[in-house]
C-alpha positions in Angstrom: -34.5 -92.7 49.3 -36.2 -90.8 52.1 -38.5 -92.9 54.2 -41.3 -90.6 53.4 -41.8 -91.2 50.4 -41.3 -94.3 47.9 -41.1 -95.1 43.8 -44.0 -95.5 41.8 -44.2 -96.4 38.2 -44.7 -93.8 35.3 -47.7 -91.7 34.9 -50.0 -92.1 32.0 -50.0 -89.1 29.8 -53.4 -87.4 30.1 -55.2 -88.3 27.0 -58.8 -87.5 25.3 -60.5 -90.2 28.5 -59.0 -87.5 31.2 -59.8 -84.0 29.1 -62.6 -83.6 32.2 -62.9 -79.9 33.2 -61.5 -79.6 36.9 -60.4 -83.4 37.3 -56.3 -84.1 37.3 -55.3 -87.9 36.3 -53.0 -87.5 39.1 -54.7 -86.3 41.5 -57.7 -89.1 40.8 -54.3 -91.4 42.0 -54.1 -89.5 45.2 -50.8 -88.0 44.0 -50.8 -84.0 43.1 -47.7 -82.8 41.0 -47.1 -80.0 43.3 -45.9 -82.8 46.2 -44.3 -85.2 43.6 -40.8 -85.5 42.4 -39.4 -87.4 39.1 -37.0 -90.1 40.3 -35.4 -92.3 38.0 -38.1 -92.0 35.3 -40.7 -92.7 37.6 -42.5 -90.4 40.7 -41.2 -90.2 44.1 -45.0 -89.7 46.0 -45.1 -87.8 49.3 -48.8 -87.8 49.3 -50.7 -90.4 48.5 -55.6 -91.8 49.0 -56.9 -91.5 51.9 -58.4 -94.9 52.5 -62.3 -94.9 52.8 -63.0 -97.0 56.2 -66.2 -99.7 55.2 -69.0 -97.7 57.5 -68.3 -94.9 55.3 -68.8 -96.8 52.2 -72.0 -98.8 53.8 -73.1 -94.7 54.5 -72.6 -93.6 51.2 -74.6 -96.4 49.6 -77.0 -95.9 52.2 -77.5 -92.5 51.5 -80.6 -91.7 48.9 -79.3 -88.2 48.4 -76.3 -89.5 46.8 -77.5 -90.0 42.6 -77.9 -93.7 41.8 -75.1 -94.2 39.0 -72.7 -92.6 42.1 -73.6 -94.9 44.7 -73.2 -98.2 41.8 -69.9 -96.7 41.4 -68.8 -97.0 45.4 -70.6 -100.3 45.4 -68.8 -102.1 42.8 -65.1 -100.1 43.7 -65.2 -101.0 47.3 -66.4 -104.6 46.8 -64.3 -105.3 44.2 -61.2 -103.0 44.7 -61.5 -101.7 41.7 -60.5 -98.2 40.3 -62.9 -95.6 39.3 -61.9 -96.3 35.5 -62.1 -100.2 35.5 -65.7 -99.8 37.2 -66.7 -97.0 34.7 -65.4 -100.3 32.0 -68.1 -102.7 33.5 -70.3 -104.7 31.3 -73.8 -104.6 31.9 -76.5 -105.9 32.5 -74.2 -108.2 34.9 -75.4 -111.7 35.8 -77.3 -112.1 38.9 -78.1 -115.6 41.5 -80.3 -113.2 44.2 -80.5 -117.2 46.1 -76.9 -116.4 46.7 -76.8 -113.2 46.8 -73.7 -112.7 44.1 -73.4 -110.9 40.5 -71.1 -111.9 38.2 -68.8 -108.7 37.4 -66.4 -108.8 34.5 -64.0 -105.8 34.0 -63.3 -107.0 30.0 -63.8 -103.2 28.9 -61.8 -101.6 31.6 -58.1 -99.8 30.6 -55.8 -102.0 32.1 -58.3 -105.3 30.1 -57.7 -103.6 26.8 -55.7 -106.7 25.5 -55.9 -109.7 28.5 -60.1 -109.2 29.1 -59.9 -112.8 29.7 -57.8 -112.7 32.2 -58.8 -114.2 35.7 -58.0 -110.8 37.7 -60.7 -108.7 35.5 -63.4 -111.5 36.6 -64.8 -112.0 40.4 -68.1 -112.9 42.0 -69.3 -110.3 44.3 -70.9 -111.5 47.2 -73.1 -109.9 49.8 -74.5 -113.1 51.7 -72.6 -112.6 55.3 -73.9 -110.4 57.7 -71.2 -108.1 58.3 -71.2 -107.9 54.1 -71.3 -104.6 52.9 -74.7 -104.8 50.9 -75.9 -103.2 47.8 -79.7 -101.8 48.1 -82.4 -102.5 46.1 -82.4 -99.5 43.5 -78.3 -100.2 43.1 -79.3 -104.2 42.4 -82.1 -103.0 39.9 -79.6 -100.8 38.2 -76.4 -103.4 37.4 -79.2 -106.5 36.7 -81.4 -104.3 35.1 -81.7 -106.2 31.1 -82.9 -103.3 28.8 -79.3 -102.4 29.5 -76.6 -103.1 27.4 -72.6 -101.7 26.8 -70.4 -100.7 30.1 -71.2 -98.5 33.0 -69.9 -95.4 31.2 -72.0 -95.3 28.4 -74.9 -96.0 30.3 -74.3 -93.3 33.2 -72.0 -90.7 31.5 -73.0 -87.9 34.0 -70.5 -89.8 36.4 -67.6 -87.8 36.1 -64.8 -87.6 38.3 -65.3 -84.7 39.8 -68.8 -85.4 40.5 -67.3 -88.0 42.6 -65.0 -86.5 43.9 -67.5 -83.8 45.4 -69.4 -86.7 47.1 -66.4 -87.8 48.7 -65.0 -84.6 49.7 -68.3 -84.4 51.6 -67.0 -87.6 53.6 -66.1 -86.7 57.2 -62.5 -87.6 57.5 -61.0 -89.8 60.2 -58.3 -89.6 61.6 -56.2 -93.3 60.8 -53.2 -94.3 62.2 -50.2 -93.1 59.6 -47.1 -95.7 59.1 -44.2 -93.3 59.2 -42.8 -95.7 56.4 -45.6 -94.8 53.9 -46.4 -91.5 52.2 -48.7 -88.7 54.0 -52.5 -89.0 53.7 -54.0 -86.4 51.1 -56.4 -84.4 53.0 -59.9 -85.5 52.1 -61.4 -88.7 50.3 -60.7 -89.0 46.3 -61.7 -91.5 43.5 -59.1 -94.1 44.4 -60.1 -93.8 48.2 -62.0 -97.1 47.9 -60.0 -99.2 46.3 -57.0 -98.0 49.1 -59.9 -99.1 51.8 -60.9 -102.3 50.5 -57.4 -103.4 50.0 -56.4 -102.4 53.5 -59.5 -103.6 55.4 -58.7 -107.2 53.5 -54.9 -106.6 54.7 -55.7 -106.1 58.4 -57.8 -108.9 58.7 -55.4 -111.2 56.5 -53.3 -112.9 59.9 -56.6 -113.3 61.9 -59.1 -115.4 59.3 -56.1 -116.4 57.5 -56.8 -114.8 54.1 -54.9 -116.1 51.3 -52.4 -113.2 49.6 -53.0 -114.6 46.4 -56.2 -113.8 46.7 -56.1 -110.5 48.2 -53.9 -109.2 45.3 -55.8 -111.4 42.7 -58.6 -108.5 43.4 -56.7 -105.8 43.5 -55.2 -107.2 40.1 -51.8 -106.8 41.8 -49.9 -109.5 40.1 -46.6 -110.2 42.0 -43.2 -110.2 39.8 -42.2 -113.7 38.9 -40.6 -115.7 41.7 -42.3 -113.2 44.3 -45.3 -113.7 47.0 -46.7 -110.6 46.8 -46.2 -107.5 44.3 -44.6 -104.2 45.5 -48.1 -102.4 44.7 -50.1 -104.4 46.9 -47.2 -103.9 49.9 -47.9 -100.4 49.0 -51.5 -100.4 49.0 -51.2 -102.3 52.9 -49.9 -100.2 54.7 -49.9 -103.2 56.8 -46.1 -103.8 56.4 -45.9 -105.8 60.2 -48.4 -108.5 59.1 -47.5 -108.4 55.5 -44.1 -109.6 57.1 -45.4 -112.2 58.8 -47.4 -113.5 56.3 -44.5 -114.5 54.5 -43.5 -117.1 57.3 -39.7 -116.0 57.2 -40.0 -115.2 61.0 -39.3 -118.7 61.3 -36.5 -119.1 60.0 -35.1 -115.8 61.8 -36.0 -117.9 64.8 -33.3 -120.5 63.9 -31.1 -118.1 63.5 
């Protein structure tokens, strides 16, 4: 397989959730047909998100021009490196501890929680009490812990649609970030699963120097590693990171023997 591009699993068949006028289930991916190839029964990707960088998210959320239910949207996929649909599957009103700053989120509605919503990687506390935290404002708290709500982030703010999104994003300035010729291209401007790329990444490059457990990095990311592994081949795809990743596993070590 060419080192440009890489194996992913199967596509979902677009069904009555992705009948959107203008919005491509691929493409939501980061992955456009037109620069994909079938291999094996899966897709071979030559393009693949853009990774949102966390001073673009904090200037999104920042931004009062952006609608409310958008901004709740980047909030809770950047902080809890989440997909677009598993946030649009949040329950609300979510639990709140403003002494601690953290909400209780629990993806139990999402897709991928259909049949395992008690699962521990649909469940995290978000937390926004460190400094350098990205933070939500005040209308965006008032919104997820607001109690006259009821039912999942979808049916309370269906004008979110993907595209929507996607036109806020696309508004993004792009930045230039340093390519690993082992991974796919970049796509050319920010889409829906830009945030979940960032979070995951920022995590990943800050994993060696504050010594940030895997597990938990992919526990987030619901990246659940294939028995007897350390880490899953998604989240090693999601790094970009591959150098660190490496060393994270400790094997250097025994290459040093050697």
């Amino acid at each position: 397989m060419s080192a440009s591009v890489e194996k992913y699993a199967p596509m979902p068949q677009d069904g009555p959730d992705f009948q959107i006028p203008g919005y491509d289930v691929w493409a939501s991916a980061g992955i456009t047909k037109t620069t994909s190839h079938t291999f094996n029964g899966g897709v071979m990707i030559k393009h693949q998100a853009r990774p949102l960088r966390k001073h673009q998210v904090q200037a999104i959320l920042a931004d009062q021009s952006v609608p409310l239910a958008t901004r709740v949207i980047v909030f809770i996929c950047w902080k809890t490196a989440s997909r677009v649909a598993d946030a649009r599957g949040l329950e609300l009103p979510l639990e709140y501890d403003p002494s601690r700053k953290q909400m209780l989120a629990w993806f139990r509605h999402s897709k991928t929680a259909m049949e395992h919503q008690y699962a521990e990687r649909f469940i995290t506390v978000i937390d926004w009490s460190e400094s350098e935290s990205t933070k939500p404002t005040q209308d965006v708290i008032d919104y997820l812990t607001d109690q006259t709500r009821s039912g999942t982030m979808e049916s309370n703010s269906p004008e979110v649609t993907y595209p929507k999104l996607a036109k806020v994003l696309s508004m993004v300035p792009v930045e230039n970030v340093q390519v690993n010729p082992l991974q796919p291209e970049l796509l050319e401007s920010y889409t829906a699963h830009s945030m979940k790329r960032g979070a995951l990444q920022h995590l990943w490059s800050l994993q060696q120097e504050r010594n940030i457990s895997m597990t938990k990095i992919q526990l987030l990311g619901s990246h659940k590693p294939e028995s007897g592994d350390t880490i899953s081949e998604m989240a090693i795809r999601y790094t970009g990171y591959f150098m660190t990743t490496a060393r994270s596993l400790g094997t250097q070590d025994l290459t040093r023997i050697l």
